[in-house]
C-alpha positions in Angstrom: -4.7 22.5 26.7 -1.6 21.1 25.3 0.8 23.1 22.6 1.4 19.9 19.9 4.3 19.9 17.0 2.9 17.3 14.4 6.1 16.3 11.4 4.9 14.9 8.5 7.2 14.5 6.4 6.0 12.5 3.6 2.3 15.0 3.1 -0.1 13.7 0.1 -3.1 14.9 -1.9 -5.8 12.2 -1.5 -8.1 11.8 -4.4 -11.0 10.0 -3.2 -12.8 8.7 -6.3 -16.4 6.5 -5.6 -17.3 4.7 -9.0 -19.9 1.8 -10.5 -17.7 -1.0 -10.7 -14.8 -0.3 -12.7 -14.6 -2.0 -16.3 -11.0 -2.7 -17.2 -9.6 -1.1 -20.2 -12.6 1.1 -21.1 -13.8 4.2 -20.1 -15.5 5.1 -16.4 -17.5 7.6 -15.4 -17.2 8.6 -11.6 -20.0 9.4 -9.3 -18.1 11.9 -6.7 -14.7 13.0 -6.5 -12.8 15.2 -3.7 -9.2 16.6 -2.9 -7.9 16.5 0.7 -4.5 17.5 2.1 -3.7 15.2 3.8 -1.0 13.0 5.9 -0.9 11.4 8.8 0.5 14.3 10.7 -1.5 16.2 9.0 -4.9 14.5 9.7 -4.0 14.5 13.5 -2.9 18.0 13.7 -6.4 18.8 12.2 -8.2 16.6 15.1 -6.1 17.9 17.8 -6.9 21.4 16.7 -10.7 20.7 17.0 -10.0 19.4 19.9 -9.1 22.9 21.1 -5.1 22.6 21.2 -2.6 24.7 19.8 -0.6 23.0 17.3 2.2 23.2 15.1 2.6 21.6 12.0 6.1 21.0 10.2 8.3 18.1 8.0 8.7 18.5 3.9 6.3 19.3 1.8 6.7 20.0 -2.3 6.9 23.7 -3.6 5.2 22.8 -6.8 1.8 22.0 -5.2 2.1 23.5 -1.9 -1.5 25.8 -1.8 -4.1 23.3 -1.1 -1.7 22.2 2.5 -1.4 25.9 2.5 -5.3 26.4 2.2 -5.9 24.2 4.7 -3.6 25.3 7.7 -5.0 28.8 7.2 -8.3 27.3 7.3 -8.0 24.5 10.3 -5.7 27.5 12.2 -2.3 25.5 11.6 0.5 27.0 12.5 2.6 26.4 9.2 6.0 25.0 9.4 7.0 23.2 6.9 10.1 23.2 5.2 9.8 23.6 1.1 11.3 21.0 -1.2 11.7 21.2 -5.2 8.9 18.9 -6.6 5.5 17.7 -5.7 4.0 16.0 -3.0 2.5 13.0 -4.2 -1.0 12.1 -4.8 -2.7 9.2 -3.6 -6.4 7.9 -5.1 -8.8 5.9 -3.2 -11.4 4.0 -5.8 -14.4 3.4 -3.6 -16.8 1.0 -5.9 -19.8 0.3 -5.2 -20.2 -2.9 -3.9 -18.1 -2.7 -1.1 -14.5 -2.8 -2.8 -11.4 -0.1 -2.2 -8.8 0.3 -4.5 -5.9 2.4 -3.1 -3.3 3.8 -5.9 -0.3 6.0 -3.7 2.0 7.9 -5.3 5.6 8.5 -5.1 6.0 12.4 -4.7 9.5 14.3 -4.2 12.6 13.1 -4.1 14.2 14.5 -1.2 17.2 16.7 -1.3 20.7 15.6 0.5 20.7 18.8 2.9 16.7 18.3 3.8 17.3 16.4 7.2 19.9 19.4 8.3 17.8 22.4 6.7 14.6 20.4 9.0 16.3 20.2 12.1 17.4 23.7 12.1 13.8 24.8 11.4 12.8 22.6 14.4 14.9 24.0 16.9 13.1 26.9 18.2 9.6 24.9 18.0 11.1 22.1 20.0 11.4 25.1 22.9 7.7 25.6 22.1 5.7 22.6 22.5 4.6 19.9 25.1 4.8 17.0 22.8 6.1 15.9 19.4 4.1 13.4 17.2 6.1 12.1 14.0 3.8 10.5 11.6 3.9 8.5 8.3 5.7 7.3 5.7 8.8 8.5 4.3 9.5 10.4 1.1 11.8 8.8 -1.7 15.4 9.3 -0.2 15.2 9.4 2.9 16.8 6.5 5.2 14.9 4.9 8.1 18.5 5.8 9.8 17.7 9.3 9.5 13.8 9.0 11.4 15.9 7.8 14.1 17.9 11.3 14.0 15.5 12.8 13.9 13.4 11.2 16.4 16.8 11.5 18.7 16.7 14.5 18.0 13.3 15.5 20.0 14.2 13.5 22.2 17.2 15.6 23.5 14.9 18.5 23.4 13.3 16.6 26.8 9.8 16.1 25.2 7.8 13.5 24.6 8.0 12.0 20.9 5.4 9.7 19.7 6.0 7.6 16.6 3.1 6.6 13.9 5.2 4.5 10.9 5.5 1.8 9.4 8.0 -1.3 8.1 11.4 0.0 8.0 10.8 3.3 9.1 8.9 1.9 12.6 11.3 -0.5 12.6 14.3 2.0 12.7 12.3 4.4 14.8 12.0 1.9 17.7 15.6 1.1 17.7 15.7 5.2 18.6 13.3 4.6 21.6 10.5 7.1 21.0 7.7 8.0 24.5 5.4 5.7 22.2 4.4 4.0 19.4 1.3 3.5 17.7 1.3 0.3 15.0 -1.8 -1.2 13.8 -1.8 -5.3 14.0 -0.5 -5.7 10.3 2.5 -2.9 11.4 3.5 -4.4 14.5 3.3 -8.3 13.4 5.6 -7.3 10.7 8.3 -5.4 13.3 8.1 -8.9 15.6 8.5 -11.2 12.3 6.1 -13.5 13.2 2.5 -13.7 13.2 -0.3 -12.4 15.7 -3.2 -14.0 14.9 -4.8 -12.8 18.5 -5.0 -10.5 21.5 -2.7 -12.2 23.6 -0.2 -12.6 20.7 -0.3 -8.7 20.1 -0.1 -8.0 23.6 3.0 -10.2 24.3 4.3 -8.2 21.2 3.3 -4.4 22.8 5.1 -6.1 26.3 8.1 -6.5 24.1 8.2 -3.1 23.0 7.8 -1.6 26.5 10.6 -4.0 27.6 12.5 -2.7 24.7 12.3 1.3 26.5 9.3 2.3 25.1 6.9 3.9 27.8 3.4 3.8 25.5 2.2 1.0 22.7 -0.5 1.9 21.1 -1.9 -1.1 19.3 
């Protein structure tokens, strides 16, 4: 089995909310709520885990509400890396009505310090030594430049593993230009990073080519 680094570096609550159909302006009642950790790195570090690999998990995280991410690497057996940030990590709420529609509400979160990148990449340098593969995964928090994924993602790279990338809009299309082992866009993601529509298989697929020919080994679509 594989020893995996996951970086999230923009984690989230997710408030899952499922409602009657939602009357504007007046008071609702729910039917179910729940709380999850969670972020993208987060969610894959859990599935890798169960998966029976040893993983690492590391990017910012806020102080002020740290315990339930904390919770749930002591429960999933997360090897907890993270690098502490003043503030909280933001919330997100899903509204699942019934009838079929999903309202999704994300928040903001922390604003990120000037000296975070540096304080990261020092905290990464020993784990880098440790681990078969790195996976960087979601979005970004407020103040930090698409420019500095690509450090980062450079970064890795120089420690001679394989990085794989999981992003979005500026971020992906920043983290490309830094040639990650792979990418993983969904259709919407990667029509936006080509600028023009996809509208099928064979348009997506000439897109993915374009990627490969760009240096990057594995797309993902």
């Amino acid at each position: 089995m594989a020893r995996v680094l996951t970086i999230t570096l923009n984690p989230a609550l997710d408030l899952s909310v499922e409602t009657p159909p939602i009357r504007l302006g007046e008071v609702n009642r729910t039917e179910r709520t729940q709380l999850d950790a969670a972020g993208k790195g987060i969610n894959l570090a859990r599935v890798l885990r169960r998966l029976g690999h040893e993983v690492m998990v590391s990017g910012l995280m806020g102080l002020d509400n740290a315990a339930p991410f904390e919770q749930l690497f002591a429960d999933e057996g997360l090897e907890d890396h993270f690098l502490r940030v003043p503030g909280t990590s933001r919330t997100n709420v899903k509204l699942a009505e019934t009838g079929g529609r999903v309202t999704d509400l994300n928040g903001t979160g922390f604003d990120t310090p000037a000296d975070a990148l540096n304080r990261l990449q020092f905290r990464l340098s020993p784990l880098l030594g440790d681990c078969d593969a790195v996976v960087i995964a979601g979005s970004l928090p407020l103040g930090f430049a698409p420019e500095k994924l690509a450090g980062l993602i450079r970064r890795c790279a120089e420690a001679d593993r394989p990085v794989w990338l999981d992003t979005s809009g500026a971020a992906l299309t920043a983290g490309i230009r830094a040639r990650p082992s792979g990418v993983k866009p969904n259709d919407e993601e990667l029509a936006e990073w080509a600028g023009r529509p996809l509208p099928d298989l064979t348009a997506q697929a000439d897109a993915g080519r374009q990627l490969q020919q760009s240096g990057i080994a594995h797309v993902v679509i």
